[in-house]
ROMI-377638 format. One line per 2 residues: number of its first residue (from 1); their letters; for each residue z negated, x negated, y of C-alpha. Coordinates in Angstrom, 1 decimal. Layout:
<recs>
NUM) a) Z,X,Y ~ ...
</recs>
This chain:
<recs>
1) xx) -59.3,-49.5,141.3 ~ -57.6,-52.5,142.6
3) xx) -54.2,-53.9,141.9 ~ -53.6,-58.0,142.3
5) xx) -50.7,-59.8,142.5 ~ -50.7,-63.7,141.6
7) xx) -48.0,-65.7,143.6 ~ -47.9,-67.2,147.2
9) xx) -47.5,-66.6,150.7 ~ -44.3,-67.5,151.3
11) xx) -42.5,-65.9,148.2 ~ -40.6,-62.6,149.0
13) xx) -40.6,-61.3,145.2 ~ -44.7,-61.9,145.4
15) xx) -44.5,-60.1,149.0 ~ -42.0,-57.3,147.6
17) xx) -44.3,-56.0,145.1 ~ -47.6,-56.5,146.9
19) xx) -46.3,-54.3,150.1 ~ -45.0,-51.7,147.7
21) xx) -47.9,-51.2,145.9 ~ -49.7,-50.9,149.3
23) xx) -47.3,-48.5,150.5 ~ -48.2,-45.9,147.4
25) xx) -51.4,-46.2,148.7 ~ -53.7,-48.2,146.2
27) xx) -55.6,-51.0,147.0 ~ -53.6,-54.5,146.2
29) xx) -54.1,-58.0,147.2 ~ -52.5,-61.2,146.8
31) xx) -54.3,-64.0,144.9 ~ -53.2,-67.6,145.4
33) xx) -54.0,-69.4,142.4 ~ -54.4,-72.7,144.2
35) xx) -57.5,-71.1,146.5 ~ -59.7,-71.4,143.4
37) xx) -62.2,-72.2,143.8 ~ -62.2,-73.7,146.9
39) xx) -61.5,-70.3,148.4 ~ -62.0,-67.6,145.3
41) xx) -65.3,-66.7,143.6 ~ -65.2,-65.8,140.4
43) xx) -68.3,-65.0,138.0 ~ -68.5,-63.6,134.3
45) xx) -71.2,-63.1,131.3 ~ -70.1,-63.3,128.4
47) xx) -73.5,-61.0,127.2 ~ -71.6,-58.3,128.8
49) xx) -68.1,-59.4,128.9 ~ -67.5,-58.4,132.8
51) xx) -67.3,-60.4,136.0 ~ -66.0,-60.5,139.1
53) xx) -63.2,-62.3,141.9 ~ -64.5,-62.7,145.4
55) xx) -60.4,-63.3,146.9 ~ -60.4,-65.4,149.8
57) xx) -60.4,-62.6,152.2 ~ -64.1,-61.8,151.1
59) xx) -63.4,-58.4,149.1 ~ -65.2,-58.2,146.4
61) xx) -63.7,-56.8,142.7 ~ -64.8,-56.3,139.2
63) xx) -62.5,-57.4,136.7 ~ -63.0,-54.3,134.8
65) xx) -61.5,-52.5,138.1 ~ -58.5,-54.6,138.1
67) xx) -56.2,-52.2,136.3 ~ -52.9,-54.3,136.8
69) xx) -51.8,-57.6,137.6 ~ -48.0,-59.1,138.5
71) xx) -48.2,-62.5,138.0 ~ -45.2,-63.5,140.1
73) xx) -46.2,-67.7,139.9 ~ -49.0,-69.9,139.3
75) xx) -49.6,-72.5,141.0 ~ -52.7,-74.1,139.8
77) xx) -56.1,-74.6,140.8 ~ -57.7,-76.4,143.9
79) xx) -58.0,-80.0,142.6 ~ -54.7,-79.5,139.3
81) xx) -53.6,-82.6,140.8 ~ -56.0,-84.7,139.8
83) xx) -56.7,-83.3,136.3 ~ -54.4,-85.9,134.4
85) xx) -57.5,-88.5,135.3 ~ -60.0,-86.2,133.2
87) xx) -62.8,-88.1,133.4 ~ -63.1,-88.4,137.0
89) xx) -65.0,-85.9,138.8 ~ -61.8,-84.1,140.5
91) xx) -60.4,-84.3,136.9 ~ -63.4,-82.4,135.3
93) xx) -63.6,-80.0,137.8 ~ -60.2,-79.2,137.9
95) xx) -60.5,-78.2,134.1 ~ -63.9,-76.5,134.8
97) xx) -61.8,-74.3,136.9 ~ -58.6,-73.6,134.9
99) xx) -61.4,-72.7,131.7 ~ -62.5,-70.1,134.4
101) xx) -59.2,-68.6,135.0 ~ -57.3,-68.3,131.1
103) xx) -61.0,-66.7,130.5 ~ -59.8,-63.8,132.9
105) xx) -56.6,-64.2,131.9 ~ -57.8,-63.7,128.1
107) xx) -60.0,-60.6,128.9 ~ -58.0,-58.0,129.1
109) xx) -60.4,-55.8,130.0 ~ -58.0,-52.6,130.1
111) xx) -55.8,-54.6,133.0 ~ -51.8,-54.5,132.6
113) xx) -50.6,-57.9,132.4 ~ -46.8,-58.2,134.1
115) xx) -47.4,-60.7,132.9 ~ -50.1,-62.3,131.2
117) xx) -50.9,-66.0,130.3 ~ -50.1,-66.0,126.5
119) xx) -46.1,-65.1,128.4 ~ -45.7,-67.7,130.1
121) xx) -47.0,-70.3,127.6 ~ -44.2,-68.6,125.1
123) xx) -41.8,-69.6,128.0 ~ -42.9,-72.8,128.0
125) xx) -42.2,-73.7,124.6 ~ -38.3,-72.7,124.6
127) xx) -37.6,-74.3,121.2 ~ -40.4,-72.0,119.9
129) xx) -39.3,-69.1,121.6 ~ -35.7,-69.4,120.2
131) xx) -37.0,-69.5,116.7 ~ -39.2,-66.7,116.8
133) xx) -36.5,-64.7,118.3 ~ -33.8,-65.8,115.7
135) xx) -36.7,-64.7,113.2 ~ -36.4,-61.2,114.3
137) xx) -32.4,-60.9,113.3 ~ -31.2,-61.4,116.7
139) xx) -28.5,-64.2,117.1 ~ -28.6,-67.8,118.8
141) xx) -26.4,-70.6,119.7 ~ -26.6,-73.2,117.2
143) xx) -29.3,-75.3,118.9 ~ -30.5,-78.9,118.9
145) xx) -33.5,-79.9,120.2 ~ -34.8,-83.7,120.6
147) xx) -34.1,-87.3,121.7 ~ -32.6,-88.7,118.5
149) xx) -29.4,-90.1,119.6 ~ -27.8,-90.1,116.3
151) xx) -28.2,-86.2,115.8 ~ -27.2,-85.5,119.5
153) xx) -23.9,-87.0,118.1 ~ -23.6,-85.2,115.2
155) xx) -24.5,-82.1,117.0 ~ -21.9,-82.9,119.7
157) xx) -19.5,-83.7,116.9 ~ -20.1,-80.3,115.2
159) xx) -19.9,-78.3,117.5 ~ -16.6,-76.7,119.3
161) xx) -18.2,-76.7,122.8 ~ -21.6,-77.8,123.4
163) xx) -23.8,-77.8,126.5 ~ -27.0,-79.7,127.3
165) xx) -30.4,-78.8,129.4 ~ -33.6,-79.6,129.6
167) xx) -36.2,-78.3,126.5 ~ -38.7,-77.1,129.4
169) xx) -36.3,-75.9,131.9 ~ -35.9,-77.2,136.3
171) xx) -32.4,-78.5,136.1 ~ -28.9,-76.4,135.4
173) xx) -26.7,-76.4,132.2 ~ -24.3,-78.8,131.7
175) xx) -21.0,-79.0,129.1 ~ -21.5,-82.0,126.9
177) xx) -18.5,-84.9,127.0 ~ -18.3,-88.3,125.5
179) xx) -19.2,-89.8,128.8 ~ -22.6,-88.4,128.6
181) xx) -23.0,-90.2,124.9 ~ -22.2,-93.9,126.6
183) xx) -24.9,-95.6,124.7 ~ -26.7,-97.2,127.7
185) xx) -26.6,-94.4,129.7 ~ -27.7,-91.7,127.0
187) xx) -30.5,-94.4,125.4 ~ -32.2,-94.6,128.9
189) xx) -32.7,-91.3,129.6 ~ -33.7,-90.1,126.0
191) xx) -36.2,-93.1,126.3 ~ -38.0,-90.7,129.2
193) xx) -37.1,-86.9,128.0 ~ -35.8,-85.0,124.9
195) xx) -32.6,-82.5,125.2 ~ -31.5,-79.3,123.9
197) xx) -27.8,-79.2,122.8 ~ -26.5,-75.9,122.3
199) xx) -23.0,-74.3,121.2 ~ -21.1,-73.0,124.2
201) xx) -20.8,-69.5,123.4 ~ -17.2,-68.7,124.8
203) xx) -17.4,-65.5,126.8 ~ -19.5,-64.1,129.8
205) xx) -23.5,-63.6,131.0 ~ -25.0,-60.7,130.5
207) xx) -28.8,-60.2,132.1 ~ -30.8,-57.4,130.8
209) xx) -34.1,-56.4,132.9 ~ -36.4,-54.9,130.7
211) xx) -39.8,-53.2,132.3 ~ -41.8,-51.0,129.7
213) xx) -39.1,-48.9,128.0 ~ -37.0,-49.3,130.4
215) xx) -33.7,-51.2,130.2 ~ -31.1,-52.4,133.0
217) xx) -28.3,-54.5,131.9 ~ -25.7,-56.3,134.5
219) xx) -22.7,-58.8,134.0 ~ -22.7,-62.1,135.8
221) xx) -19.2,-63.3,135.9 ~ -18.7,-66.8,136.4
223) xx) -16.1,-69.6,135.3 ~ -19.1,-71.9,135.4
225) xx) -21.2,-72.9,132.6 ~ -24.5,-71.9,134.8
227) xx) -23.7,-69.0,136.9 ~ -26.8,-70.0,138.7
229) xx) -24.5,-72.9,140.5 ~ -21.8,-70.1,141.4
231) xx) -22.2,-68.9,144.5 ~ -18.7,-66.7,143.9
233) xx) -20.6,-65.6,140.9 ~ -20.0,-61.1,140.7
235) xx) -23.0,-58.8,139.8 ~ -21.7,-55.8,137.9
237) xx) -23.6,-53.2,136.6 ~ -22.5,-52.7,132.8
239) xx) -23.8,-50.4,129.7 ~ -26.6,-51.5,127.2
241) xx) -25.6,-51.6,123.5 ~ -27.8,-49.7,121.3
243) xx) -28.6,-52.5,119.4 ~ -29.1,-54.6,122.1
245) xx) -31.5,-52.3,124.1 ~ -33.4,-52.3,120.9
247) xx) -33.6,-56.2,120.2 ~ -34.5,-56.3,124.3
249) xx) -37.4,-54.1,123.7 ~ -38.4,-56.1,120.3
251) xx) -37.9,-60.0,122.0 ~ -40.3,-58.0,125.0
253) xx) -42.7,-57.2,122.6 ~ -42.5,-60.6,120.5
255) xx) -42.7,-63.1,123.7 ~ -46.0,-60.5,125.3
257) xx) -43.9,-59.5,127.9 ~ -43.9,-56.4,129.7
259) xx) -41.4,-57.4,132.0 ~ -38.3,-59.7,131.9
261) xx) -34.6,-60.5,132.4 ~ -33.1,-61.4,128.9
263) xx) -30.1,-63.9,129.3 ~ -27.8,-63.5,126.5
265) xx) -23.6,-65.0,126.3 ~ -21.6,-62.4,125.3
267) xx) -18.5,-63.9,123.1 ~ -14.8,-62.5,123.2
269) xx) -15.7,-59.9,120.0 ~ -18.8,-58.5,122.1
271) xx) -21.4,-60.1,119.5 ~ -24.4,-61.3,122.1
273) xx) -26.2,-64.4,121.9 ~ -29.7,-64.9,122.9
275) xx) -30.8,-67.7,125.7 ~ -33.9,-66.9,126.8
277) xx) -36.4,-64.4,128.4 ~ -38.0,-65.2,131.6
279) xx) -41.3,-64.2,132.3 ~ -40.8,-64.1,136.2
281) xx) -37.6,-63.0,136.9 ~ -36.1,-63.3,140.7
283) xx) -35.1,-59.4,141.3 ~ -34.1,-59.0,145.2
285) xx) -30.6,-60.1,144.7 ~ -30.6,-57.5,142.0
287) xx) -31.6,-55.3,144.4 ~ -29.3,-55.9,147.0
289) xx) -25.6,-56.0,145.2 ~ -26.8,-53.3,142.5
291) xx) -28.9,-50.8,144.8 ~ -31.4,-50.6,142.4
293) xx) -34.8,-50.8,143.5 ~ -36.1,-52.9,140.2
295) xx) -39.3,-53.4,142.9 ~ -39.9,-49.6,142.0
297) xx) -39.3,-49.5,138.5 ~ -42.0,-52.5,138.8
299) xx) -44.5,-50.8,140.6 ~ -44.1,-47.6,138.6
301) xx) -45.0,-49.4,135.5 ~ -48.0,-51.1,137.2
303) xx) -49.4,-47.3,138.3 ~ -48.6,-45.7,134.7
305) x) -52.0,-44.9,132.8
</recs>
């Protein structure tokens, strides 16, 4: 039995998990995504549906003996770079080798996935992600989505408080004002990249870790509109709602995840809204202001059969 985890050298959260699954004594490895296949084999039938990964350090495993993978980050294959020129050479064998990896990914093969492809590509596509969740019952901020100037306005106009961020996500949260609707300023930019406009849900930020069955909620209390800026921002510990441990576990289950941090705004009457779920959530600050070893509760989930 072997246990992977896909992320890099230099990330702690890849490192974190990887030593602790050593520590209980299985046999885990690290697979840079990158290092294929420049430095990572990898071989399959489909007549018999099995294969194998040859990692970069030479070992050897069958993909039916991989019973779990974390999939901290990817980070692409060997020549991902170059696959926007597709008909080059680089470009063709850059998507040779990604059809090689979402065919492992796809497989299954009796591995735990924490997580697995089809999770992130549900990150990916937020505007997508927010309806299905809004589909199951669960509340949202009144959303807008798009680079039509005139219905950013109207949004803008509609709304009480609104906030702006990127649709894919890599930049922080914003409050909305006039100055950001000047009209050369606003045209320019939605010339490049769509928006989403959101209500501002007056209140604070709740995080819920979800792994398995198991949920861990905590308070993140900032005056900020992206507590991710706030270095004063306080950790604290709080119950789960009934309710909302049971939509956690349902958006888990709706996104493929097995494991994420669920950001929700809680308003001033306690109703929660939903933001998002992350597929590869940071846990060692968690860890360190909580005293909760999520790394455990990660580990433990990887080693359940």
């Amino acid at each position: 039995m072997a246990y992977i985890v896909i992320g890099q050298l230099h990330d702690e959260h890849a490192l974190k998990i990887l030593n602790k699954l050593k520590a209980r004594n299985v046999d885990a490895y690290l697979l840079q995504s990158h290092d294929f296949p420049n430095k990572v084999k990898f071989s399959f039938s489909p007549n018999d549906g099995d294969g194998s990964l040859t990692l970069s350090c030479g070992t050897l495993i069958n993909l039916s003996d991989i019973k779990a993978v974390f999939w901290r980050s990817f980070s692409g294959v060997s020549d991902e770079e170059t696959r926007a020129t597709f008909m080059t050479e680089q470009g063709i064998a850059a998507k040779d080798s990604m059809a090689c990896l979402r065919t492992w990914f796809y497989l299954k093969n009796d591995t735990k996935w924490v997580n697995g492809w089809e999770a992130f590509q549900h990150h990916q596509e937020k505007p997508y992600q927010l309806q299905k969740i809004k589909n199951l019952g669960v509340k949202i901020p009144q959303t807008y989505v798009g680079n039509n100037i005139e219905d950013i306005k109207l949004a803008y106009k509609n709304l009480e408080q609104s906030i702006f961020k990127p649709v894919f996500g890599g930049a922080h949260t914003e409050i909305l004002t006039e100055s950001h609707l000047e009209a050369g300023r606003v045209e320019a930019a939605l010339a490049k990249s769509p928006i989403t406009v959101q209500e501002f849900i007056a209140g604070t930020n709740i995080r819920t870790y979800v792994i398995g069955e198991r949920v861990i909620s905590i308070e993140l209390k900032s005056e900020l509109a992206d507590f991710r800026v706030d270095d004063d921002a306080k950790l604290v510990v709080t119950d789960t709602p009934e309710l909302i441990k049971n939509q956690a576990i349902e958006i888990t289950k709706e996104l493929y995840l097995n494991w994420t941090a669920i950001d929700w705004r809680r308003d001033k009457g306690g109703e929660y809204y939903f933001l998002e779920a992350n597929p590869s959530p940071m846990f060692i600050g968690f860890e360190k202001q909580s005293g909760i070893s999520m790394s455990d509760y990660i580990v433990d989930y990887m080693l359940e059969h």
